[in-house]
Structures are given as C-alpha cells and as structure tokens.
MDTraj code that builds the backbone (N, CA, C; nanometers):
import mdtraj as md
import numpy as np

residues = "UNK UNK UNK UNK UNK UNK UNK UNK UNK UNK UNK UNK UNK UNK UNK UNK UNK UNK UNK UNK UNK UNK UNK UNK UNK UNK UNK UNK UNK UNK UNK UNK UNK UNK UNK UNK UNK UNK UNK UNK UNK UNK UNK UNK UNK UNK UNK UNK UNK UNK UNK UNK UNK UNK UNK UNK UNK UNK UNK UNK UNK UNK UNK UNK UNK UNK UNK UNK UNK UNK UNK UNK UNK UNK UNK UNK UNK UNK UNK UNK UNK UNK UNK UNK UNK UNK UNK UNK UNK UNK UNK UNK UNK UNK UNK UNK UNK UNK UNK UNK UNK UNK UNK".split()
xyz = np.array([
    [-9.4726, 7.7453, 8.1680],
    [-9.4043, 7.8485, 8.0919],
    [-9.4382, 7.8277, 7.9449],
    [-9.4743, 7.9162, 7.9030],
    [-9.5308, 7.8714, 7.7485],
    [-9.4317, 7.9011, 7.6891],
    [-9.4088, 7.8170, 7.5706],
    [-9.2773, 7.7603, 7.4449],
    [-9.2300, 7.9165, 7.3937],
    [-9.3186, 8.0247, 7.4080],
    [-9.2433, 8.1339, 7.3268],
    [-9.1397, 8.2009, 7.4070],
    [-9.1377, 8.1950, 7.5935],
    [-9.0429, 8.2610, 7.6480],
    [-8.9750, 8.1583, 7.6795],
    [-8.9773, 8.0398, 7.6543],
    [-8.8535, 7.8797, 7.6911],
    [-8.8094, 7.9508, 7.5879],
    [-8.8029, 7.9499, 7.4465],
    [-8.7212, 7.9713, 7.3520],
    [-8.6264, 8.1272, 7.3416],
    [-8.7140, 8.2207, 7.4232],
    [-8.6255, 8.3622, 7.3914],
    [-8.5252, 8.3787, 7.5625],
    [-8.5740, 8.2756, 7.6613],
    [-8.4938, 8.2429, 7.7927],
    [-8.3636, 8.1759, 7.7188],
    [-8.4200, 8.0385, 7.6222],
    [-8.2550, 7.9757, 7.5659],
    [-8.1684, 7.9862, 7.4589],
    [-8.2593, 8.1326, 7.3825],
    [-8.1508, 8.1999, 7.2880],
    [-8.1040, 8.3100, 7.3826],
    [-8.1214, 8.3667, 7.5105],
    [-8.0766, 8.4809, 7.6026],
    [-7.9625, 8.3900, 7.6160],
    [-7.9509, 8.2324, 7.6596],
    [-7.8877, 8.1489, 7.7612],
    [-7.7401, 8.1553, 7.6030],
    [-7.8167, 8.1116, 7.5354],
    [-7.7135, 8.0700, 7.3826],
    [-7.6175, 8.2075, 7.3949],
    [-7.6764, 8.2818, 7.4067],
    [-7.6362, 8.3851, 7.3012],
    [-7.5094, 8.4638, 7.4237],
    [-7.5322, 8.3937, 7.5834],
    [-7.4299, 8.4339, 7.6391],
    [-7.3231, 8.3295, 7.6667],
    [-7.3365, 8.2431, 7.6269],
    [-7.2452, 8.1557, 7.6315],
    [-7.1724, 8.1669, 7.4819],
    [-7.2028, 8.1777, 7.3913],
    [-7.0975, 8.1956, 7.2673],
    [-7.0436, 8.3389, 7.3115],
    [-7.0987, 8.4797, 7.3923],
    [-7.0004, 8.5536, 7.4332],
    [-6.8843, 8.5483, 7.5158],
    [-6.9158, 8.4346, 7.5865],
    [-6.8363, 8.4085, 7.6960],
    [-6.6902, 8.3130, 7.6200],
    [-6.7309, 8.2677, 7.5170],
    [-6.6487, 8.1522, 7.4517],
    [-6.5537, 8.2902, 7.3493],
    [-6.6350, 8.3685, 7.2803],
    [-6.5988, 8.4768, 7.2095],
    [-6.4654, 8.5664, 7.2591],
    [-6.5011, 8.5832, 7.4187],
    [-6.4569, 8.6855, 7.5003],
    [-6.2885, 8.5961, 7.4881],
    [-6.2911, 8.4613, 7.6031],
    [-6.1963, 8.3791, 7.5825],
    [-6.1347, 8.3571, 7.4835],
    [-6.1565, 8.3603, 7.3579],
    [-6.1308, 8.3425, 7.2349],
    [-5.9971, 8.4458, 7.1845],
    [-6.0903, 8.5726, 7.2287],
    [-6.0075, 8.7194, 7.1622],
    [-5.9001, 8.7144, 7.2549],
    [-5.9341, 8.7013, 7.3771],
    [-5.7946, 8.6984, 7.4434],
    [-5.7081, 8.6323, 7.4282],
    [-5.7121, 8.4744, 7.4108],
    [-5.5837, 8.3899, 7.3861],
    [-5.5461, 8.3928, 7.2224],
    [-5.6043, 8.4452, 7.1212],
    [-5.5796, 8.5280, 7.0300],
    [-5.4471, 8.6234, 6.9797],
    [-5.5637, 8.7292, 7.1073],
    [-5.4785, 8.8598, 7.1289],
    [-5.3546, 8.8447, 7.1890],
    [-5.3376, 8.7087, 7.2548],
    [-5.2215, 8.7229, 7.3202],
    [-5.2335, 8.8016, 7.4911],
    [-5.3161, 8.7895, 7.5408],
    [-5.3520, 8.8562, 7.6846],
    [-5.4269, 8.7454, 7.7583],
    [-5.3149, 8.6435, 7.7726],
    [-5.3095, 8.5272, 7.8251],
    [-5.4056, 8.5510, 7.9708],
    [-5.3291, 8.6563, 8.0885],
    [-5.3781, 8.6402, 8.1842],
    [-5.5719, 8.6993, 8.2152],
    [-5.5809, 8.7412, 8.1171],
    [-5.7078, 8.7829, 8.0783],
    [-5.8010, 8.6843, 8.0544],
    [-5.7252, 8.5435, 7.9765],
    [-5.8211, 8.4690, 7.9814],
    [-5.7942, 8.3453, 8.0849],
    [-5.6979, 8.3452, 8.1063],
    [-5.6590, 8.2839, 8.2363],
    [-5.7802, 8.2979, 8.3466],
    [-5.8288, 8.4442, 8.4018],
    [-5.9127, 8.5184, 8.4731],
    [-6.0532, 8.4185, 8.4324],
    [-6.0904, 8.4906, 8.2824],
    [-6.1927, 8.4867, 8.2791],
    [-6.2283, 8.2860, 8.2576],
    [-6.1026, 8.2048, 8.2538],
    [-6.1856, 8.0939, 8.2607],
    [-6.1831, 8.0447, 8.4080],
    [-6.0858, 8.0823, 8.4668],
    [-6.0985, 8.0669, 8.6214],
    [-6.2360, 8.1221, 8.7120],
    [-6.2767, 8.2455, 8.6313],
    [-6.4103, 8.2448, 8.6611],
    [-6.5810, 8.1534, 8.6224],
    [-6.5095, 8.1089, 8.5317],
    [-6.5860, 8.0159, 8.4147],
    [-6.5929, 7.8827, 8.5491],
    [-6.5176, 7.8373, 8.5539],
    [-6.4651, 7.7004, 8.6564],
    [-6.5190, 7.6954, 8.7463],
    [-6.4950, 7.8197, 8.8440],
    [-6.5502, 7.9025, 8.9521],
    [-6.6818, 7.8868, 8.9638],
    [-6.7281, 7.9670, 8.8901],
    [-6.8380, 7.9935, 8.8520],
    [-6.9492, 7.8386, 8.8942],
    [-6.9225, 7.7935, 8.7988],
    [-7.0113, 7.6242, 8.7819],
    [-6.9603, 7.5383, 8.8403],
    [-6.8635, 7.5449, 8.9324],
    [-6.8285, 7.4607, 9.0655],
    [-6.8868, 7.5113, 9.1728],
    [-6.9177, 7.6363, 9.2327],
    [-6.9933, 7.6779, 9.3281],
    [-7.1731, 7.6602, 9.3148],
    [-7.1834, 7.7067, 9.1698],
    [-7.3579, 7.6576, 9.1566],
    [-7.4068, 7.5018, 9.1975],
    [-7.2633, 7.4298, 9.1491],
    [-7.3314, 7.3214, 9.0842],
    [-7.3566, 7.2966, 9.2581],
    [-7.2000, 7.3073, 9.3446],
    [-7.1843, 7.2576, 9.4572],
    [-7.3130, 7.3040, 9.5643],
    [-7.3469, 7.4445, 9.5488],
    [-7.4650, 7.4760, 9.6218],
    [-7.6339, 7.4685, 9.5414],
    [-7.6142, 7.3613, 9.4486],
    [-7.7437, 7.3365, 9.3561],
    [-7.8114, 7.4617, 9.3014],
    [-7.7576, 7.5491, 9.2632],
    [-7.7724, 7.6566, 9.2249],
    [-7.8386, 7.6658, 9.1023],
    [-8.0074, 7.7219, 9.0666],
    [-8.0149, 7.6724, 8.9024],
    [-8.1737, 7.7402, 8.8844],
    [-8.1210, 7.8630, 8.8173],
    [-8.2092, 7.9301, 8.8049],
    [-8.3405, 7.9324, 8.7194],
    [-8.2860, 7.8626, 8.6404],
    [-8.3429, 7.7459, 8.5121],
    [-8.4679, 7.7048, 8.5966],
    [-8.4407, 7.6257, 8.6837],
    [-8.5237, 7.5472, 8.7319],
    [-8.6155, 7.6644, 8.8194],
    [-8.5821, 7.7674, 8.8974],
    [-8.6360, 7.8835, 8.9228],
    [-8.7617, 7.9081, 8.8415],
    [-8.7118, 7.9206, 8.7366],
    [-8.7999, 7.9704, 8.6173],
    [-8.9081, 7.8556, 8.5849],
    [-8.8654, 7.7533, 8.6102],
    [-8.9605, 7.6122, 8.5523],
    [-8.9177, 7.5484, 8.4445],
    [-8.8000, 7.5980, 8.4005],
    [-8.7412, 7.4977, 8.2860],
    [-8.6797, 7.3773, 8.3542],
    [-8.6667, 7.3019, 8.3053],
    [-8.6035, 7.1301, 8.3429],
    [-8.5295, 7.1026, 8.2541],
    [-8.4057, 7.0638, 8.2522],
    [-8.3226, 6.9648, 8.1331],
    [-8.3411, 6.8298, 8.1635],
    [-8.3238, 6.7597, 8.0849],
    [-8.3138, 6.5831, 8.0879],
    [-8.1712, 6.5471, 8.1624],
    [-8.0924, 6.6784, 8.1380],
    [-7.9565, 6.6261, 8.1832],
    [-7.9951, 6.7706, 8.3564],
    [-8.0020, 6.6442, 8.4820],
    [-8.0379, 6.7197, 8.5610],
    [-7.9429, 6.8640, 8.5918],
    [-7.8072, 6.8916, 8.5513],
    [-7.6987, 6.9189, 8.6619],
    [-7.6783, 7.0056, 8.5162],
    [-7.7953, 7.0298, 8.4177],
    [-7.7517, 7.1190, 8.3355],
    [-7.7678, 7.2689, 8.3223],
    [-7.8381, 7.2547, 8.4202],
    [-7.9351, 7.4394, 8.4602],
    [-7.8429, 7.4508, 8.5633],
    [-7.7321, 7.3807, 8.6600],
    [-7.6568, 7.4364, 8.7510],
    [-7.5689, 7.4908, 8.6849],
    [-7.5045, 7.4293, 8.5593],
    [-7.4281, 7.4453, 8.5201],
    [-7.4206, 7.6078, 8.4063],
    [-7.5165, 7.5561, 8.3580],
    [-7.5786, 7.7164, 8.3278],
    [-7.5846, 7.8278, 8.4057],
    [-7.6197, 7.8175, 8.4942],
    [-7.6636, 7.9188, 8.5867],
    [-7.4809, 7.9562, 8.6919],
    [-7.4074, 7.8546, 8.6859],
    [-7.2516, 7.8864, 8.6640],
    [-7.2073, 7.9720, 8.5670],
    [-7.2530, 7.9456, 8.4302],
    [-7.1460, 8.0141, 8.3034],
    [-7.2241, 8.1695, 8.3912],
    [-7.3397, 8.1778, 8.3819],
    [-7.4062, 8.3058, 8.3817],
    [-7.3654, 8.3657, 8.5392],
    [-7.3157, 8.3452, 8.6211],
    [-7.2731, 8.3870, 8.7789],
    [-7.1182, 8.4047, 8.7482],
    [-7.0690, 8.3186, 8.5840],
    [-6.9290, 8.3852, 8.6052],
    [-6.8899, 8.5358, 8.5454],
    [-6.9868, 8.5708, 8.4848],
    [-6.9887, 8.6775, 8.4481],
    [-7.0205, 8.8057, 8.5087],
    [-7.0717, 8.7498, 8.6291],
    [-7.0584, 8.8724, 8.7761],
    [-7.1886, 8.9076, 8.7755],
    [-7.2495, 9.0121, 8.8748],
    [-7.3272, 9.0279, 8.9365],
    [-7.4238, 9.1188, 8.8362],
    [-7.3618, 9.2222, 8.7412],
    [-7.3842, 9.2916, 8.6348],
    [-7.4770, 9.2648, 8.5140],
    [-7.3626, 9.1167, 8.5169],
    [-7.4268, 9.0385, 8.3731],
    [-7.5742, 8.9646, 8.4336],
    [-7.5658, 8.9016, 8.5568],
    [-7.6583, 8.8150, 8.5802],
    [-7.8100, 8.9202, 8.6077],
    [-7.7624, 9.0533, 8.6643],
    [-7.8896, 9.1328, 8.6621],
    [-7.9525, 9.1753, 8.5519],
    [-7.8804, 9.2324, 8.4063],
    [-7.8723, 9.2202, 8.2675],
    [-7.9803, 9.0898, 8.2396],
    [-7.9641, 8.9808, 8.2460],
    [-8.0137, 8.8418, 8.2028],
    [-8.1455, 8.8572, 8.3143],
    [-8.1592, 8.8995, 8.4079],
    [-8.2659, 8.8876, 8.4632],
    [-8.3573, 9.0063, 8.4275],
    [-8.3143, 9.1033, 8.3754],
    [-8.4147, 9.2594, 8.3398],
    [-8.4510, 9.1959, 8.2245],
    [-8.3618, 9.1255, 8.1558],
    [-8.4054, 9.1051, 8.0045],
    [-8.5299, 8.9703, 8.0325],
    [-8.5231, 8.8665, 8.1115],
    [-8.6291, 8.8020, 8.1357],
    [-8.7520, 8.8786, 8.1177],
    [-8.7681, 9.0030, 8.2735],
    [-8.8566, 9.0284, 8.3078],
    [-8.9421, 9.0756, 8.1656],
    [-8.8229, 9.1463, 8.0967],
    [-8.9148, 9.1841, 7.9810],
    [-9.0036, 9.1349, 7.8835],
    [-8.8880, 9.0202, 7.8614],
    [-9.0060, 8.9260, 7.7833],
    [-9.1203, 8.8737, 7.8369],
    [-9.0873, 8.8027, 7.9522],
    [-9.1943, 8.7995, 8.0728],
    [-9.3323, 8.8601, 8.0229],
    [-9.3146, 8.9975, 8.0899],
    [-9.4054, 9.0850, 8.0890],
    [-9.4491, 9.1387, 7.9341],
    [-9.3805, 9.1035, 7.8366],
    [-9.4376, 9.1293, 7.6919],
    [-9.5355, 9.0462, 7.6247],
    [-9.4695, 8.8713, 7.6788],
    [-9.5550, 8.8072, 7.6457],
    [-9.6658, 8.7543, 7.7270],
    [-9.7000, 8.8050, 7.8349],
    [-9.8387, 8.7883, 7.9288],
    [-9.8711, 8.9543, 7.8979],
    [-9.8368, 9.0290, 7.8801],
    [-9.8883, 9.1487, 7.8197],
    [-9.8995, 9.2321, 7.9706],
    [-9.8223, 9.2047, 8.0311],
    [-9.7807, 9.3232, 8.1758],
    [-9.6863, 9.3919, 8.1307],
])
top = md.Topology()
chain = top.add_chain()
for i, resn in enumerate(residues, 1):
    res = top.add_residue(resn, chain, resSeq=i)
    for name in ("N", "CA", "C"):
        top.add_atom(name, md.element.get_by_symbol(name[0]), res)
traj = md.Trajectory(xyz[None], top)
C-alpha cells in the first residue's frame, strides 16, 4: 500500500473517531444522557464483537499496527457506527484507491 493512501485511510480512521468522541460529547453536554448511554454501548459493543471475532479491516487493507489488537479495535469504533457509516468509509476508500492508482 503506498504511504499516500496509509495516510488518507488514517486521517478517514482519525477523523471518525474524534466524531464519534464529538457525537458523545454533545450529548452528555446537552444533557440527553440516554443518547449517549446508546451510543457508547454501541462503542463497547462494537469493539468487543470485532475484537472477539478478530475482526480488522485494517489488516484487510494491508495495514499492520505494532499494537496487534489495534485494527480490531478500530474496525469496532467504525462497526459501531452501523452499517451506513461503515459503507461511507468504504466508498470513500475506494475513491482514494482508485485516484491514486489512477482507476
């Protein structure tokens, strides 16, 4: 995988995890407790089922962390955000993908 789509794969990865922290944020904020109640129970959820079924899309792709159980865990935050978000994160791959091999 050449260094220019590792880097726009782990500002995609960054940039949904400070939403996800954002999202949680406004709610216990706002005061709409069970909202974030939800959404970290999905958070939990989420990266207990990846991790448990080695789930790690990261590694799909050919990225590796040093910390092995860190692309499961990733690939948790991003499955807690539902089926929507994770197709979102995968169109947006393809694109870069295909921009930077020039398909």
């Amino acid at each position: 995988m050449s260094m220019i789509v590792l880097a726009i794969v782990l500002a995609i990865t960054v940039e949904g995890v400070v939403e996800i922290g954002k999202s949680i944020g406004k709610a216990v904020l706002g005061g709409s407790y069970k909202t974030a109640i939800t959404q970290v129970a999905a958070l939990v959820f989420g990266c207990l089922f990846c991790v448990a079924a080695k789930a790690d899309v990261y590694s799909a792709l050919g990225i590796t962390f040093e910390i092995q159980w860190l692309g499961m865990v990733l690939t948790g935050v991003l499955a807690s955000r539902g089926s929507n978000y994770i197709s979102d994160f995968i169109k947006r791959l393809q694109d870069v993908s295909g921009a930077v091999t020039g398909k």
